[in-house]
C-alpha positions as CSV (number, residue, x, y, z in Angstrom):
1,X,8.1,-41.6,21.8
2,X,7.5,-45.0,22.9
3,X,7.8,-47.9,20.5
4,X,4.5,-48.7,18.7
5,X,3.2,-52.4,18.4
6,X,4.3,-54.2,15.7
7,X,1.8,-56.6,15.6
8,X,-1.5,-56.9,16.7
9,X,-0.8,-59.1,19.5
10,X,1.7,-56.7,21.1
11,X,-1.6,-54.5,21.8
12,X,-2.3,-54.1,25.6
13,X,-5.8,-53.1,26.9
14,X,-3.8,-49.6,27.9
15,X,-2.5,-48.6,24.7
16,X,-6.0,-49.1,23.1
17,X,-8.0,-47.2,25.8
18,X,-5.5,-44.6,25.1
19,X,-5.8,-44.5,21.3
20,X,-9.9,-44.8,21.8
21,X,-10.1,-41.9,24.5
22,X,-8.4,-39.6,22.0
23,X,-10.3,-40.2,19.4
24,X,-13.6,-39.7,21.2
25,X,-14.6,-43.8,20.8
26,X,-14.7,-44.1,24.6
27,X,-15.3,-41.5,27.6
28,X,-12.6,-41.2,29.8
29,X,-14.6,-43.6,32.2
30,X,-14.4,-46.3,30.1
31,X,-11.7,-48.7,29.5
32,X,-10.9,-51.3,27.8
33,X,-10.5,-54.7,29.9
34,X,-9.7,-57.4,27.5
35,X,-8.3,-58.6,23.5
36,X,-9.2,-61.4,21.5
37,X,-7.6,-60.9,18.3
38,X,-7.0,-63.1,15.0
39,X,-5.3,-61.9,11.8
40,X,-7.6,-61.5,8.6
41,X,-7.1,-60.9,5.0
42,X,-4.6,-61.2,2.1
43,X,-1.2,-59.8,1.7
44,X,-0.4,-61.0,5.3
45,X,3.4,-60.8,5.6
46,X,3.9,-58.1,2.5
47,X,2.3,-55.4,2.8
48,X,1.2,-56.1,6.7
49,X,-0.9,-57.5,9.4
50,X,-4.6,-56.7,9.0
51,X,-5.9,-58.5,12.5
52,X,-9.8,-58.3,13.8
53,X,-10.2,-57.6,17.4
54,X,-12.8,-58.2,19.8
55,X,-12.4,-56.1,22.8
56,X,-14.0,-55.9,26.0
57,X,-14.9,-52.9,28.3
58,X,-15.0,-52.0,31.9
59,X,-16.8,-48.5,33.4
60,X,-18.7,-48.3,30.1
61,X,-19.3,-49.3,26.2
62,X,-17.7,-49.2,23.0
63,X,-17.1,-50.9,19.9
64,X,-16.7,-54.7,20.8
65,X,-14.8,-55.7,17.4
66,X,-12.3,-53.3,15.3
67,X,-9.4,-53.9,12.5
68,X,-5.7,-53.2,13.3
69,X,-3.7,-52.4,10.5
70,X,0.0,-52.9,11.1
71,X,3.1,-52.0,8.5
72,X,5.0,-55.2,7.3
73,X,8.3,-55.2,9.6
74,X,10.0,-57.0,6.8
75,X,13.6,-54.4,5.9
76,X,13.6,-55.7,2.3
77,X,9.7,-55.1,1.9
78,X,9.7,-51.5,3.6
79,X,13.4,-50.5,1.6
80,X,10.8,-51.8,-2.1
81,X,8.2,-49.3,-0.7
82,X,9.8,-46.3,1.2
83,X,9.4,-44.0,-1.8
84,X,6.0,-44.6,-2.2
85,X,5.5,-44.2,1.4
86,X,2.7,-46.3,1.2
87,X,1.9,-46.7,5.2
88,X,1.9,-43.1,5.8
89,X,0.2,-42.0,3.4
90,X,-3.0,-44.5,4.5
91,X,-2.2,-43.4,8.3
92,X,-2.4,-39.8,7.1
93,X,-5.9,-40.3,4.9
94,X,-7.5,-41.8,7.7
95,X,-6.6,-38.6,10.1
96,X,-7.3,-36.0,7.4
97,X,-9.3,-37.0,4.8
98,X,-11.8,-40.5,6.0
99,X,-13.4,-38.1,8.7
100,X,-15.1,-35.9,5.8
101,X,-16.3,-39.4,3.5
102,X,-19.3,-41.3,4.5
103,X,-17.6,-44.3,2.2
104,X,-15.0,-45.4,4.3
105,X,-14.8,-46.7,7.9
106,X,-14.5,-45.0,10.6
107,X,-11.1,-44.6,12.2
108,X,-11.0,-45.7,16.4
109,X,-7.5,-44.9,17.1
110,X,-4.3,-43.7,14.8
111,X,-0.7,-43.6,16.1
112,X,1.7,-42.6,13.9
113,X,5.5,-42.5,14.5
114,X,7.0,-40.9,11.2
115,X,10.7,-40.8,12.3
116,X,10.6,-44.4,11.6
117,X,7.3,-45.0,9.5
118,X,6.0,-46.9,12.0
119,X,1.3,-46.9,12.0
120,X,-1.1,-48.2,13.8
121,X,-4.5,-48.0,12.2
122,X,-7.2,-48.9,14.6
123,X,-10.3,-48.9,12.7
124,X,-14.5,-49.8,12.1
125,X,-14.8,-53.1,11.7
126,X,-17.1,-53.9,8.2
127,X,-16.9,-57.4,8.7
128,X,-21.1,-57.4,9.1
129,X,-21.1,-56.3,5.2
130,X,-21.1,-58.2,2.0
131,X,-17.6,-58.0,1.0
132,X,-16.9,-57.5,-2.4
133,X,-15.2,-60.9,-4.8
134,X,-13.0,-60.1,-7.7
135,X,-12.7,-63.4,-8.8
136,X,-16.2,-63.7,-9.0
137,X,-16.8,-60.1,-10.7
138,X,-19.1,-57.6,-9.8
139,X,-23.1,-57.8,-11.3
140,X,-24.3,-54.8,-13.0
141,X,-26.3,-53.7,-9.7
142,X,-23.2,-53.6,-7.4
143,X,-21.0,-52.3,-10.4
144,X,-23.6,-48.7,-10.5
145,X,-23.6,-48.9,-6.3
146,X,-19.5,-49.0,-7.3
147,X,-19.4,-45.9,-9.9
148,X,-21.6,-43.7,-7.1
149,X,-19.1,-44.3,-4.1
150,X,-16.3,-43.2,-6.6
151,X,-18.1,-40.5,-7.4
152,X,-18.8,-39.3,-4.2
153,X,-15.1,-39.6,-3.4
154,X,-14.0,-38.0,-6.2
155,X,-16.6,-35.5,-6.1
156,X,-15.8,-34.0,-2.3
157,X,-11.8,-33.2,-4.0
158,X,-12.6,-32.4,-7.0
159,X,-10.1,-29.6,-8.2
160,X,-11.1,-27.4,-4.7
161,X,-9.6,-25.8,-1.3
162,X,-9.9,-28.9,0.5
163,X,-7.3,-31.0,-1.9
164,X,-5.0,-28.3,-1.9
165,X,-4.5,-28.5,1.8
166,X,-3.7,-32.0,1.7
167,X,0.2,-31.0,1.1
168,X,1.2,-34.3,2.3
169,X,-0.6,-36.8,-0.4
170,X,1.8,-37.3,-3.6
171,X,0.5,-36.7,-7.4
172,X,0.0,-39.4,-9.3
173,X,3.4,-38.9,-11.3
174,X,5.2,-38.3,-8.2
175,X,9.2,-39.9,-7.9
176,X,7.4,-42.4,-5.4
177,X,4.6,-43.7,-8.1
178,X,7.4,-43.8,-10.9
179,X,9.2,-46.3,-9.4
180,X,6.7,-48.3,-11.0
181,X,9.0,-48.6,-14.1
182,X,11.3,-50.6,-12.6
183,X,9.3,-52.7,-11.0
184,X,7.2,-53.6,-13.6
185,X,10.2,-54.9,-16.1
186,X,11.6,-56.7,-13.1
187,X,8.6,-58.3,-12.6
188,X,7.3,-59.2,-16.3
189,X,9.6,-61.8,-17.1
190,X,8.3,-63.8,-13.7
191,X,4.6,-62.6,-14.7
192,X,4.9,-64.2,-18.2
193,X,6.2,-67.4,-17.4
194,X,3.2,-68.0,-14.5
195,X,0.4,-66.5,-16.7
196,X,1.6,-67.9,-19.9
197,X,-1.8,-70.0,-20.0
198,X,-3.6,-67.1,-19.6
199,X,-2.0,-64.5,-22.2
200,X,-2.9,-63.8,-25.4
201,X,-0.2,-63.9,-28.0
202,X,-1.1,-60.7,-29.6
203,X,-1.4,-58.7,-26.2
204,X,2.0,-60.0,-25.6
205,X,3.8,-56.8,-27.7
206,X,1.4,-54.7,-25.6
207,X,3.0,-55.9,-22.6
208,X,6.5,-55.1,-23.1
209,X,6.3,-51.7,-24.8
210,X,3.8,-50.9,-21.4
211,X,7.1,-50.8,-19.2
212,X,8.7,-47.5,-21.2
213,X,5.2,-45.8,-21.2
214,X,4.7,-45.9,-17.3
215,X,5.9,-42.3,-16.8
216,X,3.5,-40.6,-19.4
217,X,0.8,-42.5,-18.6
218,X,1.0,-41.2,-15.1
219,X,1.8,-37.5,-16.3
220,X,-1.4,-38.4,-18.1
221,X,-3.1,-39.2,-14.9
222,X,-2.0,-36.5,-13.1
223,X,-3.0,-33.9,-16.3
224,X,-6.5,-35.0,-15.5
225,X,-8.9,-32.9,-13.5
226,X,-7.1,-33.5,-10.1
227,X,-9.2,-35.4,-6.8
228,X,-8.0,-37.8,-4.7
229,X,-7.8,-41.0,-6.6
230,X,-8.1,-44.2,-4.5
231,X,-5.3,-46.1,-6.9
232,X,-6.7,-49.6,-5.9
233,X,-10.3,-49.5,-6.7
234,X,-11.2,-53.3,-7.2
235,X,-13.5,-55.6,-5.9
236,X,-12.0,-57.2,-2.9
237,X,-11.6,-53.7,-1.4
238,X,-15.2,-52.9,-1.6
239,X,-17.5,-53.5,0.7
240,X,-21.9,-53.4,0.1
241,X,-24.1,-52.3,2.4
242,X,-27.4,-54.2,0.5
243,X,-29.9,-52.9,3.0
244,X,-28.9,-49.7,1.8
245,X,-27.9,-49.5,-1.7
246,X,-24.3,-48.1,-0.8
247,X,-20.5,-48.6,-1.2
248,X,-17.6,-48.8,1.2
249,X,-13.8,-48.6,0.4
250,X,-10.9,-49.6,2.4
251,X,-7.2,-50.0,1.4
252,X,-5.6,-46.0,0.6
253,X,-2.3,-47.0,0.7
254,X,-1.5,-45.7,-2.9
255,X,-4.2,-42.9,-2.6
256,X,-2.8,-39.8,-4.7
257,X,-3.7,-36.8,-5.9
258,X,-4.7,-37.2,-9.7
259,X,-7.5,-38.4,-12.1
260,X,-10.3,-40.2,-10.7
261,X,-10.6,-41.7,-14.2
262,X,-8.2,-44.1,-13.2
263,X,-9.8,-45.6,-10.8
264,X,-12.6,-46.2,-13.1
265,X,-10.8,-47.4,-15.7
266,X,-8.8,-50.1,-13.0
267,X,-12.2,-51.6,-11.5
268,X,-14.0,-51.7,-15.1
269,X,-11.4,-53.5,-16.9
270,X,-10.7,-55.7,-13.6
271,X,-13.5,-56.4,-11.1
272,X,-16.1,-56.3,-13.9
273,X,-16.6,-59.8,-15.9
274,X,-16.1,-59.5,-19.5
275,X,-19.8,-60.0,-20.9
276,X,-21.4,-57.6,-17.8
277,X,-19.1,-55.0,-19.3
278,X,-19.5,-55.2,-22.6
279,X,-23.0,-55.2,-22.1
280,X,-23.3,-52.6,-19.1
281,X,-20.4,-50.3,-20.0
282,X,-21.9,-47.1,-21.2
283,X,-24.7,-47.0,-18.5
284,X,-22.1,-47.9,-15.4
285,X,-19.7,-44.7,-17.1
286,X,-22.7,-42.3,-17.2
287,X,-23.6,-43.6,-13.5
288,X,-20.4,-42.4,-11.8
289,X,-20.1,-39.0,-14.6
290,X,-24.2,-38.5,-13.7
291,X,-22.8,-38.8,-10.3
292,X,-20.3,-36.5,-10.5
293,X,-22.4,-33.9,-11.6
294,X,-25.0,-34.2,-9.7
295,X,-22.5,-33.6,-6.8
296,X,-21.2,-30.3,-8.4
297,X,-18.5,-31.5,-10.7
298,X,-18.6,-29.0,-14.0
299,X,-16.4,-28.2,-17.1
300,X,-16.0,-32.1,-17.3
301,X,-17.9,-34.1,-20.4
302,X,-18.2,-37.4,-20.6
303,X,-16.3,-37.4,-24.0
304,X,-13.3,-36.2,-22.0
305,X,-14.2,-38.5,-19.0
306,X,-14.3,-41.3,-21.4
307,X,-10.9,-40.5,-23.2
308,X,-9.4,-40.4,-19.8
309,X,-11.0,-43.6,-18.4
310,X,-8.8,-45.7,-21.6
311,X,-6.1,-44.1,-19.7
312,X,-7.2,-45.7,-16.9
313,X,-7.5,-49.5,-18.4
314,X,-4.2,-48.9,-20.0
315,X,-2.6,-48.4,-17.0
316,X,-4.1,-50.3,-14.5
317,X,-2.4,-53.6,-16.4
318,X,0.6,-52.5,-14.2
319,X,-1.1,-54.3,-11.1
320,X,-1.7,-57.4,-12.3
321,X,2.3,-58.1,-13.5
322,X,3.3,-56.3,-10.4
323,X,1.3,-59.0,-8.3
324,X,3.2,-62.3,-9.7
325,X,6.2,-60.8,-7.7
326,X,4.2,-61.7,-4.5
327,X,2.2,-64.0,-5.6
328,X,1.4,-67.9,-3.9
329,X,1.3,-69.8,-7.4
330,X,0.4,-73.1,-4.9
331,X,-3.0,-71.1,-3.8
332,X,-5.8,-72.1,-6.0
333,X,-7.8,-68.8,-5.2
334,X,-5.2,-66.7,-5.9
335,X,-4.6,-68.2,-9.5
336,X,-8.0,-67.9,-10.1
337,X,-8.5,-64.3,-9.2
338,X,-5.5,-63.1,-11.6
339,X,-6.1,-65.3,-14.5
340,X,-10.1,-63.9,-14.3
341,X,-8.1,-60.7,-14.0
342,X,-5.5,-61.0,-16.9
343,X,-8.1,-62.3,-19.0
344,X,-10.6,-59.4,-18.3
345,X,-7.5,-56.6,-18.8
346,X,-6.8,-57.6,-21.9
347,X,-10.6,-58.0,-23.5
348,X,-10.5,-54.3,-22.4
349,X,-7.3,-53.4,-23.6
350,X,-8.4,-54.5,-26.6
351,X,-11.8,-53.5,-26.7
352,X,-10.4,-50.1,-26.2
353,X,-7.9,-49.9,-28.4
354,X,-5.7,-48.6,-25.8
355,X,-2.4,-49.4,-27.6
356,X,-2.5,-46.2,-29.3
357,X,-2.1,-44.6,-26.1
358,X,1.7,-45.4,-25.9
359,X,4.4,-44.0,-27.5
């Protein structure tokens, strides 16, 4: 097979018309003629390149601009992440699963090399939305147009034929997910030092007894009716469509097979400001379980929804300690977004009374 690009320079006008002929993006009369690219978006350099193209076309049309998404080709990086297999299991979402979803964009092109976990992700470009802010916090309109794209995720899996042919996506307590443990103690000695303005004394126990209950919480996930959970369901990977009322997601590298609870629980207690919870809580929950059932979902309350979604905000704080291990303490917007975001966890944390969770 020949070597994929690494980078979203290193993509020539023929190995794009080849990628969007087989997907049905361009005829076979139409080529593409030109590349204009820039690179976009966080984690630039960890995870990846996320780069925005604009493309030009001889012997016909197509889409003019389009996202690559491009592994990391950092060794250390990809040895951290191999378990988790985090860039195949996106690649392998968008073939198999974003074609069925009317919340996600639309994949051009996907090549794949899995000898050597090497993706391209060529995909619909969403740049003409209203993307979503997390250090600004979602309002109680975009928080309900949040709960129904989960929903309708959630709800096309939910415990059916379809999720028990995707063999390849892990459960939630896979080996890959539980190397979570280790990363989190590793990482909260770093996390406490940065955040120290921003965490509360009494949360502080919380914290370190979280590291010991990462496996049972995601035994606990996994125990939940199983869909396919997103696993990073926040703000900046949402994306509004305000002309018509609706949701999309990007961002499945950690998709898995599990509760969808947890996502709720994640975006609630972290994309949603303290007082618009508080106030909103109950009626954005019975959004995305109304949702849910409206969709077909049955044999799930909301009493048992709502016991799992404290799973969820419980276990969600493992993202915000694992971020300090990546983090640019010198960027000003990235201090912002996780102080906003420690500070929210741990009103819901203890809002929810979610220490009893742990053992």
């Amino acid at each position: 097979m020949a070597r994929l690009p690494t980078s979203s320079a290193e993509i020539t006008p023929a190995w794009l018309t080849e990628r969007l002929r087989s997907t049905g993006t361009i005829d076979a009369s139409t080529s593409v003629s030109s590349i204009e690219g820039d690179t976009v978006g966080p984690g630039i350099g960890f995870m990846g390149e996320v780069g925005r193209i604009k493309v030009g076309y001889s012997g016909g049309s197509g889409p003019t601009t389009m996202i690559c998404k491009i592994p990391t080709q950092d060794a250390n990086v990809r040895g951290l992440l191999a378990a988790a297999r985090v860039f195949e299991r996106e690649a392998r979402f968008y073939a198999d699963i974003a074609p069925s979803l009317d919340v996600v964009p639309q994949a051009y092109g996907i090549a794949s090399d899995f000898e050597n976990d090497d993706h391209v992700l060529v995909l619909e470009d969403l740049s003409h939305l209203r993307v979503g802010d997390q250090a600004a916090g979602v309002s109680e309109k975009d928080g309900h147009a949040a709960m129904r794209a989960a929903a309708r995720l959630h709800a096309r899996y939910w415990q059916n034929d379809a999720l028990a042919a995707i063999d390849w996506m892990p459960m939630a307590n896979s080996d890959g997910m539980k190397i979570g443990r280790e990363v989190y103690a590793a990482s909260l000695p770093g996390f406490l030092q940065v955040f120290e303005h921003a965490v509360d004394a009494d949360m502080v126990p919380v914290m370190e007894q979280f590291g010991d209950n990462v496996h049972q919480l995601l035994d606990r996930i996994a125990a939940m009716p199983n869909t396919v959970a997103h696993f990073d369901y926040r703000l900046d990977n949402l994306f509004f469509d305000d002309g018509a009322d609706t949701v999309w997601m990007i961002d499945f590298q950690t998709s898995s097979k599990g509760g969808g609870a947890y996502d709720i629980g994640y975006f609630m207690s972290q994309s949603v400001p303290i007082d618009v919870r508080r106030q909103h809580e109950d009626a954005l929950l019975r959004t995305y379980h109304d949702e849910l059932v409206s969709l077909g979902v049955t044999g799930y309350s909301f009493e048992q929804f709502f016991q799992d979604y404290r799973v969820g905000v419980l276990y969600g704080w493992i993202i915000p300690v694992y971020a300090v291990g990546t983090l640019d303490s010198s960027s000003e917007r990235a201090m912002k977004l996780w102080t906003e975001v420690i500070t929210r966890a741990q009103a819901a944390m203890r809002d929810h009374n979610v220490h009893e969770l742990m053992i």
